[in-house]
C-alpha positions in Angstrom: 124.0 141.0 133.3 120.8 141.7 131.4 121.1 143.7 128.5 119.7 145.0 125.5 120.8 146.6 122.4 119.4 150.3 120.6 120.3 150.1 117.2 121.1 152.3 114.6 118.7 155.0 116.4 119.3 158.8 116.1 119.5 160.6 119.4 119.4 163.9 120.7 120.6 165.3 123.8 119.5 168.8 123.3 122.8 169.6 121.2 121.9 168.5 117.8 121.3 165.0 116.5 123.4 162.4 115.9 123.5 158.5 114.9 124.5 156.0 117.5 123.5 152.8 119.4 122.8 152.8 122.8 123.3 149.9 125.4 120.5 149.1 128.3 122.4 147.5 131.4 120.7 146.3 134.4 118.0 149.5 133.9 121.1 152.1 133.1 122.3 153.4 129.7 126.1 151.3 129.9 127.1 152.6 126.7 126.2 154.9 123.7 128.6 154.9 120.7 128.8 152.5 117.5 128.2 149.2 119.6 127.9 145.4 118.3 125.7 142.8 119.9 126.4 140.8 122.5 126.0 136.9 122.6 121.8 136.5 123.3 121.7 140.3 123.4 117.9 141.3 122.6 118.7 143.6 119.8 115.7 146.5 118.7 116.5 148.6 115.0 115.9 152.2 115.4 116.7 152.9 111.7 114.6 155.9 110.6 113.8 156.4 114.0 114.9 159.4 116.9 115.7 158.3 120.3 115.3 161.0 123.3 115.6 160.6 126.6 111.9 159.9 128.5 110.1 163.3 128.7 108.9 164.4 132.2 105.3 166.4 132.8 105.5 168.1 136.0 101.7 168.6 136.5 99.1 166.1 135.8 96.2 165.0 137.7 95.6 161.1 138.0 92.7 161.5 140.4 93.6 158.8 142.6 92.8 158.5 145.4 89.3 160.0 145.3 87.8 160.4 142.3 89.2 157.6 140.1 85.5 157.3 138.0 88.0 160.6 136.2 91.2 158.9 135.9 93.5 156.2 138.2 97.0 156.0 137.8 97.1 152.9 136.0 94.8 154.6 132.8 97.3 157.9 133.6 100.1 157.0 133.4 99.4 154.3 130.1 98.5 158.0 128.6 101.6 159.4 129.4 103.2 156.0 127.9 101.6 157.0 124.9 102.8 160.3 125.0 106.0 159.8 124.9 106.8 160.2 129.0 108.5 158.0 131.2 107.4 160.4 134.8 105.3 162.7 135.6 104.5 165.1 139.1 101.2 164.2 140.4 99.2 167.4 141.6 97.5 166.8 145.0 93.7 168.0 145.0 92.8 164.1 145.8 90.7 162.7 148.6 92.4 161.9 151.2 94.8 164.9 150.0 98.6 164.4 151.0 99.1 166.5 153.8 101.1 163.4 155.6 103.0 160.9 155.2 100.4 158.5 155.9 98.7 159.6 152.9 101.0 159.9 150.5 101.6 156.6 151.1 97.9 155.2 150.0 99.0 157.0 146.8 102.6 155.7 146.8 101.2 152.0 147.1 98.9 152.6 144.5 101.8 153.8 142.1 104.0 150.8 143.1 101.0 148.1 142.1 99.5 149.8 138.9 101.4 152.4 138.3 103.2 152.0 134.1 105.7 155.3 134.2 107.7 157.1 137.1 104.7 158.8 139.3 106.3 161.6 142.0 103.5 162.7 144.3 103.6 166.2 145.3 102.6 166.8 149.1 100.0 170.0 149.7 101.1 173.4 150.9 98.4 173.7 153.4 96.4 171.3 155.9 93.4 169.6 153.7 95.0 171.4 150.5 93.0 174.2 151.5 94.8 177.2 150.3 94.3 178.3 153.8 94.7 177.5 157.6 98.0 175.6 158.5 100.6 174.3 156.8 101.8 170.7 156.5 104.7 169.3 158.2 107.2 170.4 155.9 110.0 168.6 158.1 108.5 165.2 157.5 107.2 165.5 154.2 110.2 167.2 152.6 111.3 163.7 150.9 108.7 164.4 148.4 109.8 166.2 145.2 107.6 169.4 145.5 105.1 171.0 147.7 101.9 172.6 146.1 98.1 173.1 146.4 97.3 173.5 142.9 93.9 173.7 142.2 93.9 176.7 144.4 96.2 179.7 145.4 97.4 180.4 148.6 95.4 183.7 149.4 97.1 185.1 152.5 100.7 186.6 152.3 102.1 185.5 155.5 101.4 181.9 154.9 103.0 181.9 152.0 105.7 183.6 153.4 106.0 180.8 155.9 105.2 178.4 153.3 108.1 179.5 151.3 110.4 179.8 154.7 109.8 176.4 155.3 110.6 175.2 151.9 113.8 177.0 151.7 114.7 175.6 155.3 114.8 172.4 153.6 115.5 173.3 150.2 112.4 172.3 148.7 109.9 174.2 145.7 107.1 175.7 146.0 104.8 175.0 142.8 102.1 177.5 142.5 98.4 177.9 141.3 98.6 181.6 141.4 95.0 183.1 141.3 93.6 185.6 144.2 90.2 184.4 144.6 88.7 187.9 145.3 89.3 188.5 141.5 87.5 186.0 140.0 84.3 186.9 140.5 82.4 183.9 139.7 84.4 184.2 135.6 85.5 180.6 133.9 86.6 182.3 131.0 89.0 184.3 129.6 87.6 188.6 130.3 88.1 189.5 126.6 85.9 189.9 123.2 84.5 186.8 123.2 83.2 186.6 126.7 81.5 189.9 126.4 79.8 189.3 123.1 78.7 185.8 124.0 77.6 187.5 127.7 79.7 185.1 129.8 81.4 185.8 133.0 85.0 186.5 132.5 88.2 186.1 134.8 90.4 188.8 134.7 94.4 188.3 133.7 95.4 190.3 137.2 93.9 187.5 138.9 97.0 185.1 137.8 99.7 187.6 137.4 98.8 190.0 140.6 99.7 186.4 142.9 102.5 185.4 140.9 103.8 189.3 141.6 103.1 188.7 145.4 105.2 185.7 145.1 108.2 186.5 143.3 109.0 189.1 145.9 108.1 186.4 148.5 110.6 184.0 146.8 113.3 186.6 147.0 113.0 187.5 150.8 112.9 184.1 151.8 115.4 182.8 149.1 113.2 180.3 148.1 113.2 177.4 144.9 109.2 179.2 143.2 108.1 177.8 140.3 104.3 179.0 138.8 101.9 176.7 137.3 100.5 177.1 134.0 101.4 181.0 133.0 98.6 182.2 130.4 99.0 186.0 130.7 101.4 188.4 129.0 101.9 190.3 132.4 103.0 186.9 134.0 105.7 186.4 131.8 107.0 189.9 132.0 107.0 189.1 136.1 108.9 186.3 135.9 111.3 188.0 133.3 111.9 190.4 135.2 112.2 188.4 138.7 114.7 186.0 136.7 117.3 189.0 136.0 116.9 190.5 139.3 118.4 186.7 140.2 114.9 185.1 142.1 115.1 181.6 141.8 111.8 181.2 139.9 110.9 179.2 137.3 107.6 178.4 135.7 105.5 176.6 133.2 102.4 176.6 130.3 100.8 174.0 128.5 100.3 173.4 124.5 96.6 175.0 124.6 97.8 178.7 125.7 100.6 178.3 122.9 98.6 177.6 120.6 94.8 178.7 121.1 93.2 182.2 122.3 90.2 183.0 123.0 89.2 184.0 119.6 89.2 179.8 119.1 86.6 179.3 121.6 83.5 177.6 121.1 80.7 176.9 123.1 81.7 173.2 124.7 83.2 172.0 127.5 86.3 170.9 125.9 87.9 174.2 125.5 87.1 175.4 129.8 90.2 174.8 131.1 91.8 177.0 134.6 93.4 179.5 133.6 91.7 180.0 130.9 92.5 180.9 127.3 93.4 184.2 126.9 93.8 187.0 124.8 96.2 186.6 121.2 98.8 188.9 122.7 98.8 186.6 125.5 99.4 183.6 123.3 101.9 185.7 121.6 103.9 186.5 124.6 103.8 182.9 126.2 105.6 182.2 122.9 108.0 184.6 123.5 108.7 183.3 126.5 109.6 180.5 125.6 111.7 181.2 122.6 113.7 183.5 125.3 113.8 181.2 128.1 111.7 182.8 130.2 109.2 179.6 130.5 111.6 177.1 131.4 109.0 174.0 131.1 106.1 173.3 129.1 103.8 170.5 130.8 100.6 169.2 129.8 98.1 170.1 133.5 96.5 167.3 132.3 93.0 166.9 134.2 90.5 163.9 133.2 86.7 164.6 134.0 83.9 162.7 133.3 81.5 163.2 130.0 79.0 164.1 131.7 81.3 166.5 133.7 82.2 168.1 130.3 79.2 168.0 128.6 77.7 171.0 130.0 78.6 174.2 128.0 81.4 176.6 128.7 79.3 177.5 131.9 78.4 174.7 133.1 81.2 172.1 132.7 83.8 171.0 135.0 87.4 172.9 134.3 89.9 171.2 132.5 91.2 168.9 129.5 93.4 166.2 128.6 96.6 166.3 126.8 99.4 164.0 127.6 98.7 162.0 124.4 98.8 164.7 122.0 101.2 167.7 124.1 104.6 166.3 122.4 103.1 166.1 118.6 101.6 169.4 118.8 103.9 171.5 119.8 106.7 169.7 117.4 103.8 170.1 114.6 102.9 173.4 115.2 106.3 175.4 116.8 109.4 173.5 115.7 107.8 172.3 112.2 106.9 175.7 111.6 110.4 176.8 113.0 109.2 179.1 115.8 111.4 177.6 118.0 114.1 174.6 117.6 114.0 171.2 118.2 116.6 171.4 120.7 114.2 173.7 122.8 111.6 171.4 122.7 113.9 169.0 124.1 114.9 171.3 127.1 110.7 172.1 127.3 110.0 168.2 127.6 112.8 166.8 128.9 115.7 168.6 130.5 114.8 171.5 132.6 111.5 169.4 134.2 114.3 167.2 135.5 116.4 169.5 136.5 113.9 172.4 138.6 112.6 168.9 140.2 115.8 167.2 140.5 114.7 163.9 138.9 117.5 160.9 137.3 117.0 160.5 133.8 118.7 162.0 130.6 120.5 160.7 127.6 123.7 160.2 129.4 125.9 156.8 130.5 124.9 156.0 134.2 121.8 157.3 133.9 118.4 155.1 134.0 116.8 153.6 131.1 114.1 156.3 130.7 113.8 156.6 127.0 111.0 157.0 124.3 111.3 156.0 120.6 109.2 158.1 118.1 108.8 158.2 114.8 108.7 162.0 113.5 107.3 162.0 110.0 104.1 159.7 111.6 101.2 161.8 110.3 98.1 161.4 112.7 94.5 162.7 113.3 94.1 163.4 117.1 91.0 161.3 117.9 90.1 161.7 121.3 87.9 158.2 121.3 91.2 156.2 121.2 92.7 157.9 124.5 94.4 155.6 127.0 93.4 158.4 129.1 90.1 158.1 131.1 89.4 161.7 129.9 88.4 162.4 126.8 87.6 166.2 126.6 90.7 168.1 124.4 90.3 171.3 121.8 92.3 169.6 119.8 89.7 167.2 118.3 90.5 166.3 114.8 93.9 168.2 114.3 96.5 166.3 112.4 100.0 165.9 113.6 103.2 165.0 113.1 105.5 162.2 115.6 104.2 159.0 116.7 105.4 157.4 120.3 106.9 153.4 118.8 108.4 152.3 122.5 108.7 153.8 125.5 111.7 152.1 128.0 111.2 152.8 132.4 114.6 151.6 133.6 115.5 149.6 130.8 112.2 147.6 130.7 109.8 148.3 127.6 106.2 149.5 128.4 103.1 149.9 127.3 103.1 151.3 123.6 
């Protein structure tokens, strides 16, 4: 049996911490408890050091197929390595995009060859990832852990009815871009004080949280699993609040830049253009409820690489979108738990135990489960530098902030990885 010993580490498992060893058998956790070597065990010390199950982003973009000269999944998921996750949901606005099964499997074989972390492909919503015209074949591609067409919302209410009819047929999610394209008007940034005084073209907050309404009220007629990408407005959240009590099976998402910037932080560079974009401070106030309540069950990273040149082009001109797999885990332990807005426990179920469980992925810090575990040193003090990203991508607001927690070792069933 091949084996391997966690010494001395102190885990959490989203109930408080505690000290303990933990045994790696044949990819599994075998044991956790105070545990002594075996004969030719390979032993690792974890003294002064916290030891969490893998954490899982539900909604990155790797690029491949199609526009790897962004990001492959090789240089992806070595970011996510470095960031402390052991899978990650791949978002499907690739070329060819995976409407069948015939695609999914170029990406599939790509992630079997090169890929460093657990990659799950989500299949499209619609034909061609469209947002429009037919749907896929949700019969043959419901193997796949999600269906979505992020990148765009679906605009007309009867397909997403069907959409959603089909999904719940075969008990599958629908992940959502929610944005009605009729409202946005040619905006790519937030519609608040600093777009009008610095004469820019705004997008509107109803045009996330007048689709996400649409949907919730889909979700409940067809009794569907919903979950919404990347909430940024105050109205969302009180949607899905609301949706949640009145017992929809929705569930939803934001990433570290709503929690933590407005629009009042803007500046006039590409690295801070992101869709949605950043909103208002009572928006980034609300998101922050949300997730102190429970209302945002996951917080995920929508990493999405571009090019310099592709993000060197203003706030106008740029490509949307930033990085942030390497740096979502210390900012938000830095900036929320450090600064106790919200526990460290939470951060665990934000990171690591709800993603897994709305996408039904293995993992977790229990016996029987796999290997999937990330080491990280918590009082690491570090400048985010964007020039020493794994990450293709270089384009984060973030530049220069100092944080706390540094990723030591990251283990994918049992084996160690990059780090």
């Amino acid at each position: 049996m091949n084996t391997r010993l966690l010494k001395n580490g102190t885990l959490n498992q989203g109930k408080g911490f505690f000290r303990a060893d933990l045994r790696i058998s044949d990819g599994k956790i075998s044991e956790i408890g105070n545990l002594q070597p075996l004969e030719n065990e390979h032993v690792f010390d974890l003294s002064e050091k916290i030891l969490l199950a893998g954490f899982v982003d539900v909604h990155v973009h790797f690029r491949e197929p199609g526009f790897s000269y962004k990001e492959t999944i090789q240089t992806g998921s070595m970011a996510a390595a470095a960031g402390g996750y052991t899978a990650v949901c791949t978002m499907p606005n690739l070329n060819p995009a995976p409407d069948t099964l015939k695609n999914i499997d170029i990406q599939k074989e790509i992630i079997k060859n090169t890929a460093k972390i657990k990659v799950y492909p989500l299949a499209t919503i619609t034909q061609g990832q469209k947002g429009s015209g037919e749907l896929v074949d949700f019969e043959k591609l419901s193997p796949q852990v999600a269906f979505s067409d992020d990148g765009r919302g679906v605009q007309n209410e009867e397909l997403m009815r069907q959409a959603m009819t089909q999904a719940a047929k075969y008990d599958q999610i629908i992940v959502a871009h929610c944005e009605v394209d009729g409202l946005v008007k040619g905006g790519y940034i937030h519609d608040g004080h600093y777009c009008k005084t610095h004469h820019h073209k705004g997008i509107c907050s109803e045009s996330e949280w007048q689709q996400v309404e649409r949907d919730v009220l889909l979700a409940k007629q067809t009794a569907c699993r919903y979950h919404v990408c990347h909430v940024s407005t105050k109205e969302s959240v009180e949607v899905i609040r609301k949706a949640k009590v009145d017992g929809v099976q929705v569930t939803c998402e934001t990433a570290p830049h709503y929690l933590l910037l407005c629009d009042e932080d803007l500046q006039e560079d590409g690295r801070f253009k992101m869709n949605p974009p950043l909103r208002s401070k009572a928006d980034k106030e609300a998101l922050i409820q949300g997730i102190k309540d429970g209302t945002i069950d996951v917080i995920a990273t929508d990493h999405a690489p571009h090019s310099e040149q592709e993000k060197s082009k203003g706030l106008f001109g740029s490509a949307f979108g930033i990085v942030g797999l390497e740096t979502a885990f210390p900012l938000i332990y830095t900036y929320l738990v450090k600064k106790n807005i919200i526990t460290f426990e939470r951060l665990i179920e934000l990171f690591s135990i709800k993603p897994r469980e709305i996408f039904r992925l293995e993992g977790g810090l229990q016996t029987g489960q796999p290997a999937d575990l990330t080491v990280i040193d918590l009082e690491k003090e570090w400048k985010i530098e964007s020039s020493k990203f794994l990450s293709k991508g270089k384009s984060t607001p973030f530049e220069a902030w100092q944080v706390c927690a540094k990723f030591e070792k990251i283990f994918v069933n049992g084996k160690l990885t990059l780090i």
